[in-house]
C-alpha positions in Angstrom: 18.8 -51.9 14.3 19.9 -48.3 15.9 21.9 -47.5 12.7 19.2 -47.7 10.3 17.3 -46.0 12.7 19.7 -42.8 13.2 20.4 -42.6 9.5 16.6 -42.0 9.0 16.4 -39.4 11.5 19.5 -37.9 10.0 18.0 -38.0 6.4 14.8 -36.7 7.9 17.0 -33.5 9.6 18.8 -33.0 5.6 15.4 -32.9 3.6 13.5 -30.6 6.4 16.8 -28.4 6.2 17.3 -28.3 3.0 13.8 -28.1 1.7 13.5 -24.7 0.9 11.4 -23.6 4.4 12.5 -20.3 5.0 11.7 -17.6 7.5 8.4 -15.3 6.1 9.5 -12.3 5.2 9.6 -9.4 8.1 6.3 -7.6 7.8 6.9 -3.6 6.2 6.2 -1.5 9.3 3.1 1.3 8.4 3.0 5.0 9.3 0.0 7.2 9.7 -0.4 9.6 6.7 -2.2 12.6 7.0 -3.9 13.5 3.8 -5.0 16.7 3.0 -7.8 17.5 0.0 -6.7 20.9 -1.3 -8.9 20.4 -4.8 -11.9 21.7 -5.3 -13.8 18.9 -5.0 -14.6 16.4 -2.9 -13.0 13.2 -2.9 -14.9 9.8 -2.7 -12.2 7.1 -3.4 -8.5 6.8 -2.3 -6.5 4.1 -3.9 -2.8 4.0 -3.0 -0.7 1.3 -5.2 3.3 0.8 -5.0 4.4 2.4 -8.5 4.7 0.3 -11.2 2.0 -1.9 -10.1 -0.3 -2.9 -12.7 -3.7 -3.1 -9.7 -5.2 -0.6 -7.8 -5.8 -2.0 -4.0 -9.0 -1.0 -2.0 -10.2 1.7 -1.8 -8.9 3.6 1.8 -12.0 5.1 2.2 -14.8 3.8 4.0 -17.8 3.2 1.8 -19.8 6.5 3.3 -16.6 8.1 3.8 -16.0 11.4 2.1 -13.2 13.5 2.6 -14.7 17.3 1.8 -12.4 20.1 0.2 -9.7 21.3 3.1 -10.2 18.7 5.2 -7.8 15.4 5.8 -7.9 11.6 6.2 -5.5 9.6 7.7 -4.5 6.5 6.3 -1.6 3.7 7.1 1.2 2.8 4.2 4.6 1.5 4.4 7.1 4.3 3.7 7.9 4.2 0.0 7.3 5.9 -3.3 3.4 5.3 -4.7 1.2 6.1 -7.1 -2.4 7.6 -5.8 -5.3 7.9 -7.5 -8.5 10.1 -6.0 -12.0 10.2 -7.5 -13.8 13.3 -7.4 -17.7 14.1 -6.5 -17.9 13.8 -10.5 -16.6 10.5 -10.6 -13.0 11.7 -12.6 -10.2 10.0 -11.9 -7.5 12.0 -11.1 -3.5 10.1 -10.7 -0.8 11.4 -8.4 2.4 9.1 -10.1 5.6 8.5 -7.9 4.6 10.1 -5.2 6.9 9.5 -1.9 5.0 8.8 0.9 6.7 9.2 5.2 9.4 11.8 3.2 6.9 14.3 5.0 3.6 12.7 7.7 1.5 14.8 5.6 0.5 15.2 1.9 -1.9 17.3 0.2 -3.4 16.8 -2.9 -4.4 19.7 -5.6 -4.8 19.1 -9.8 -1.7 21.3 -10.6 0.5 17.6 -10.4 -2.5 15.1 -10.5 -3.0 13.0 -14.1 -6.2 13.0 -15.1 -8.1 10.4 -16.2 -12.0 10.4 -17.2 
C-alpha cells in the first residue's frame, strides 16, 4: 500500500511543479517627480500613460487639486519613457509624447513641445 501511496505524492509534486505557478513579477520601484507648470495656465488634470498605451490612467491630481502657473506637483512613476497629457483651466488637452521620466527628478511643462488636442 506505501507504493501507491508515494507515487501519488510524487505525481502530486510533478503537476504542482510543473503547472505553470510562477513567481509574480518584481513590483517596478517608483520615484518622486517634481513637476513644474511653466504654461500659462493652470493645470487641472495630469494623466501619465507608458507610451504606446492605448488608455489614459487616473488622473494624478486630486479632484480639488490645481497646480497654478510656476508652481509644481509631485507625483510617483516608475522610471521610464511616457506620454503626459495636462488639461488646462479651459479644458484643452494638451500631450507631452515620449517623454523620459527619472532621466532628470524634475520636469517642467510649457506648449512649445506639448500636442494639442481640443
Amino acid at each position: 500500500m506505501k507504493k501507491p501511496l508515494g507515487l501519488l505524492l510524487s505525481m502530486c509534486f510533478l503537476i504542482v511543479a510543473f503547472s505553470g505557478f510562477k513567481n509574480p513579477p518584481a513590483k517596478t520601484a517608483e520615484h518622486d517627480i517634481s513637476i513644474t507648470n511653466k504654461t500659462a495656465y493652470d493645470i487641472h488634470h495630469l494623466y501619465i500613460s507608458p507610451e504606446h498605451e492605448t488608455h489614459w490612467g487616473a488622473d494624478e491630481l486630486d479632484h480639488d487639486h490645481i497646480v497654478e502657473h510656476g508652481h509644481t506637483v509631485t507625483v510617483a512613476v516608475a522610471c521610464g519613457t511616457w506620454d503626459v497629457k495636462i488639461v488646462d483651466e479651459k479644458g484643452k488637452e494638451h500631450m507631452f509624447m515620449h517623454v523620459e521620466l527619472c532621466k532628470d527628478e524634475h520636469f517642467e511643462f510649457t506648449f512649445d513641445d506639448a500636442h494639442e488636442h481640443h
